[in-house]
matplotlib code that plots the C-alpha trace (Angstrom):
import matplotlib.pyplot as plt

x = [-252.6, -255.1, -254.4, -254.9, -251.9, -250.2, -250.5, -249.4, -246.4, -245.4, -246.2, -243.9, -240.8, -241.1, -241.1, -238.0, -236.3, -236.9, -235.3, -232.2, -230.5, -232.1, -231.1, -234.2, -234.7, -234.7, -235.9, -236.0, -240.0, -242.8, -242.5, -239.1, -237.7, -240.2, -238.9, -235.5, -235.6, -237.7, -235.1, -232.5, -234.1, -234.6, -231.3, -228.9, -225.7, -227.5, -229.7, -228.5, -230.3, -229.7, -231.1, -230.5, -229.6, -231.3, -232.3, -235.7, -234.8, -235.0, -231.5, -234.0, -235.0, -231.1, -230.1, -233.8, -232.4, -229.0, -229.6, -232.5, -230.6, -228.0, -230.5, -231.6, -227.8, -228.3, -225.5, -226.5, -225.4, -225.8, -226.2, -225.4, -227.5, -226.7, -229.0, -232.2, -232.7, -234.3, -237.5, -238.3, -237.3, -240.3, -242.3, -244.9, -247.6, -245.5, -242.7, -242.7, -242.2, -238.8, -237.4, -238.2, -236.9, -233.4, -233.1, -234.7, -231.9, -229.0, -230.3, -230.2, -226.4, -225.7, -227.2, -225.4, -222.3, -223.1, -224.7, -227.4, -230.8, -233.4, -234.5, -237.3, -238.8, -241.7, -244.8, -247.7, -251.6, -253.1, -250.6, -253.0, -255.0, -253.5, -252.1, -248.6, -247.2, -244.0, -245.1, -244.9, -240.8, -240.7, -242.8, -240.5, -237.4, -238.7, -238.5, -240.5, -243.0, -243.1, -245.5, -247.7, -247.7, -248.0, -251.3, -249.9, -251.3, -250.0, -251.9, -250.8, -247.0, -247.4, -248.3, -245.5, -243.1, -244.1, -243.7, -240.2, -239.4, -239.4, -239.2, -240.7, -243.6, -245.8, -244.0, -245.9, -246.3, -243.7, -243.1, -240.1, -240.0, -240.9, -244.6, -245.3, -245.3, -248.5, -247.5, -246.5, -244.7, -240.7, -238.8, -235.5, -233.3, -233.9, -238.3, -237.3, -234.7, -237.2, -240.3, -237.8, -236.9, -240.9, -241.6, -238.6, -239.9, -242.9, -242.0, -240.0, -243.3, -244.8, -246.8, -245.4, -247.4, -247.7, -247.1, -246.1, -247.7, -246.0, -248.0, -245.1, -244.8, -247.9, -247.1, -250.4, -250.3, -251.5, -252.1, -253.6, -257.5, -257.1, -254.3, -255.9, -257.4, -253.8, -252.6, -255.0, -253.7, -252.8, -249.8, -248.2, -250.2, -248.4, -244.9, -245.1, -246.2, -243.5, -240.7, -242.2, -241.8, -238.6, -237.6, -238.8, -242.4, -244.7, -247.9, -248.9, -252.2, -254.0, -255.5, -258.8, -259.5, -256.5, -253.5, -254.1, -252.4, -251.6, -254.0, -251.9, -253.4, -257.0, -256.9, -256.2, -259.3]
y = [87.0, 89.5, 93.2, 94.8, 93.1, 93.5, 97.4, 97.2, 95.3, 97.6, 100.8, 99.3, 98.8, 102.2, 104.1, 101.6, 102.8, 106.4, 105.8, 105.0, 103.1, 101.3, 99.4, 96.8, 95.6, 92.0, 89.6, 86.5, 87.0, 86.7, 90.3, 91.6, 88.8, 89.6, 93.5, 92.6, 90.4, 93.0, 96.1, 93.4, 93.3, 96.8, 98.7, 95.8, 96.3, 99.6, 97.6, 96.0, 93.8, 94.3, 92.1, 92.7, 89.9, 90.0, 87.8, 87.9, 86.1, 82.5, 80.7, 79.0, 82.2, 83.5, 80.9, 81.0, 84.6, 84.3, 81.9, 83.4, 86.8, 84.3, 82.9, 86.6, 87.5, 90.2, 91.8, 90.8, 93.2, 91.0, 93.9, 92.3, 93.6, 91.1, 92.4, 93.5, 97.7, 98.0, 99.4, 96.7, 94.0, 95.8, 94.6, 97.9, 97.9, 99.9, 97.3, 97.2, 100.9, 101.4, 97.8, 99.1, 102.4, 101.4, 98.6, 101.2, 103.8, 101.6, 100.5, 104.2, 104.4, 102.5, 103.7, 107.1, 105.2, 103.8, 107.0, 105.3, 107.3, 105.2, 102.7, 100.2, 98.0, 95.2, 96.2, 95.3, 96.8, 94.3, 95.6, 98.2, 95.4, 94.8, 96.6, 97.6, 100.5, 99.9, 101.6, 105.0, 104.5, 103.7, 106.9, 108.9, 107.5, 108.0, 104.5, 103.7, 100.9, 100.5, 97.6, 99.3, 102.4, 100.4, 98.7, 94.9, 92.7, 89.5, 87.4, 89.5, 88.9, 85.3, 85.3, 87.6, 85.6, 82.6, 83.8, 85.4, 82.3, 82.6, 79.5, 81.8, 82.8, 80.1, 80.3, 80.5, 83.7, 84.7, 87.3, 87.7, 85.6, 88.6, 88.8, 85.3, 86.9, 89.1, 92.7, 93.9, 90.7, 91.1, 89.6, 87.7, 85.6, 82.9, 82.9, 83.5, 80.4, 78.4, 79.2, 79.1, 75.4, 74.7, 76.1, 74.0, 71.0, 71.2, 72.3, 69.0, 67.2, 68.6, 71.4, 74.7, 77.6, 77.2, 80.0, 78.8, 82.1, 82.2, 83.1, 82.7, 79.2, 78.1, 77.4, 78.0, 76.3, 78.0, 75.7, 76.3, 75.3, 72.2, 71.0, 70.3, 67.1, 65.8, 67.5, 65.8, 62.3, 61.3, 60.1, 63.5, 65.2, 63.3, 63.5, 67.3, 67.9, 65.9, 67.6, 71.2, 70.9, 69.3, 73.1, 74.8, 75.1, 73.8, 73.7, 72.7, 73.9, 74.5, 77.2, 75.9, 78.4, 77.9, 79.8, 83.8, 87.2, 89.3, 87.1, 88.9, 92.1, 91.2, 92.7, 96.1, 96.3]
z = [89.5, 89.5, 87.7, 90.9, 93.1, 89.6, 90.0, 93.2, 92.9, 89.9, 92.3, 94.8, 92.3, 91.3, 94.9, 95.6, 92.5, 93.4, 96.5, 94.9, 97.9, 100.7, 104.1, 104.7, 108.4, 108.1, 109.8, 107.5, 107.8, 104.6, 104.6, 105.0, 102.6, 99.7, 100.6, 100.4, 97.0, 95.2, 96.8, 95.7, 92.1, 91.8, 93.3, 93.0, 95.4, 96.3, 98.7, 101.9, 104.8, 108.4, 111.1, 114.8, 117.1, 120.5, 123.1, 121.9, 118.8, 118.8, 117.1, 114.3, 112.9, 112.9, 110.7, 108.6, 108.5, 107.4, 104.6, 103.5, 102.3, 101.0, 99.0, 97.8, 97.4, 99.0, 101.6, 105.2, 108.3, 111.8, 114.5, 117.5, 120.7, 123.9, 126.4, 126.9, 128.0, 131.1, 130.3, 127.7, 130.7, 132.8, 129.3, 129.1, 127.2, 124.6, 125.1, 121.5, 120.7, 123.1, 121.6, 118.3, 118.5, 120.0, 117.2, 114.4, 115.9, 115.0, 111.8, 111.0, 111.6, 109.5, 106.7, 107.3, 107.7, 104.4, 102.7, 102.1, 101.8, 103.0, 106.0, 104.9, 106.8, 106.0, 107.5, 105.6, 104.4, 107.2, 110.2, 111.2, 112.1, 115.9, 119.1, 117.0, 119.3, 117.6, 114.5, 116.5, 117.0, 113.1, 112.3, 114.5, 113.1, 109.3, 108.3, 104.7, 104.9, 101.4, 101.1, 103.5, 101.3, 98.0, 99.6, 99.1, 102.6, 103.8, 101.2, 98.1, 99.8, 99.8, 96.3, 94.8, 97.0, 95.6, 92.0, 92.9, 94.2, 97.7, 100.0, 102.6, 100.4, 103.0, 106.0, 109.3, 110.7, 113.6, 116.1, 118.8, 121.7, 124.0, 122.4, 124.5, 128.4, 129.2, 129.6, 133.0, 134.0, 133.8, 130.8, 131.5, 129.2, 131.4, 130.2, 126.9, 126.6, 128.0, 125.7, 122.9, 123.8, 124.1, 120.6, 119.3, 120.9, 119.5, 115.6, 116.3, 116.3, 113.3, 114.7, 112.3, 113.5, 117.2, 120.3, 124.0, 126.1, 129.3, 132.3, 135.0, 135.4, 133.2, 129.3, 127.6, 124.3, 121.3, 117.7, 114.5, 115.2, 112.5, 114.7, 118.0, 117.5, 117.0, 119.8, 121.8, 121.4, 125.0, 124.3, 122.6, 125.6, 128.0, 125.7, 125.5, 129.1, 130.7, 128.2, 129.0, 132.5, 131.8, 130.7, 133.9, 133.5, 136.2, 134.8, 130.5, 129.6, 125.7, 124.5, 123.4, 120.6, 119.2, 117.5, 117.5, 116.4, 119.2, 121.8, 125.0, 123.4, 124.1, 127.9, 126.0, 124.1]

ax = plt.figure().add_subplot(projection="3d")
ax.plot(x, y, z, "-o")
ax.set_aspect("equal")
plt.show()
């Protein structure tokens, strides 16, 4: 490991340790579980994870969640929020902003309830990269990115995590459920369950990073480039379009570029 990821790594352990006592937003993610080991490491019982439960949270990444901070042995707070407010169900282009400032608000409580000082949560030197308007509710709310502030991006994560240990130091990048329907087009449990069973179905057949973008009724497939020769076998074409219209879609299309960040962004630009 290079001196410079080295320095900031040590940076990071000592703004933690001048915070004294932390509650980490936790997802399960790269990012949040490296936060949440080295806030483990550094404060002990003085750090504590929280993750809130929505609809927009498929049941895989619950459980990757829950045993994850088992793993850390770190105390895990499940914040359980059953429906979906009304202005992120319109799905605005700041969608993220009001989901994240009603789940960043509750977070918050708790740490007063706790007397804890600090709310961290696990965005990283690269997230200035994309459309993030949910970075405005965390400003707002005065939530610490510490591994944004210590300069560490999402490849310098993957390599601390690995030697910390992590089993999530390569895991695919994710983002909640709601990120797959274009903006402007309502958001109901009812899309979400359904693009949640489609991503399922197709981890099932080996494909890790993969995104099922919902236009209405259309599933528009997104893979990792490397991945799309497989895809194109007829017979998993034909297996995959006949099990996605089983869930309610009517048409199964591909993405031909393949797997990327944020792609429902691109009419923004």
């Amino acid at each position: 490991m290079d001196t410079h990821t080295l320095f900031k790594y040590q940076s990071l352990i000592d703004h933690l340790g001048q915070l004294e006592s932390v509650v980490v937003a936790f997802s399960g993610g790269v990012d949040s579980s490296f936060l949440a080991k080295v806030c483990r490491e550094v404060l002990s019982d003085r750090a504590i994870a929280v993750t809130v439960v929505s609809p927009m949270i498929p049941a895989w990444d619950l459980d990757d969640a829950k045993a994850i901070a088992s793993q850390i042995g770190i105390e895990h707070i499940l914040l359980e929020k059953a429906t979906i407010d009304t202005v992120v169900r319109q799905n605005p282009e700041n969608r993220c902003y009001h989901c994240k400032k009603t789940a960043f608000r509750a977070i918050v409580e708790i740490a007063k309830e706790r007397g804890f000082n600090a709310v961290l949560d696990g965005s990283n030197a690269d997230d200035t990269k994309d459309y993030r308007p949910g970075t405005k509710a965390i400003e707002e709310l005065n939530v610490i990115s510490p591994l944004k502030t210590a300069g560490l991006n999402k490849k310098e994560i993957r390599l601390l995590s690995k030697q910390l240990g992590l089993s999530t130091w390569d895991k695919p990048a994710y983002a909640c459920l709601a990120t797959r329907i274009p903006y402007g087009e309502e958001i109901t449990t009812g899309k979400l369950r359904r693009i949640e069973k489609a991503e399922q179905y197709l981890h099932s057949l080996g494909y890790a990073q993969v995104r099922v973008r919902s236009h209405d009724l259309i599933a528009r497939i997104e893979l990792e480039p490397e991945e799309r020769a497989r895809f194109c076998d007829p017979a998993i074409l034909d297996r995959v379009s006949r099990q996605l219209k089983e869930y309610g879609f009517l048409y199964v299309c591909m993405e031909l570029e393949g797997y990327s960040m944020g792609s429902l962004n691109r009419n923004l630009q």
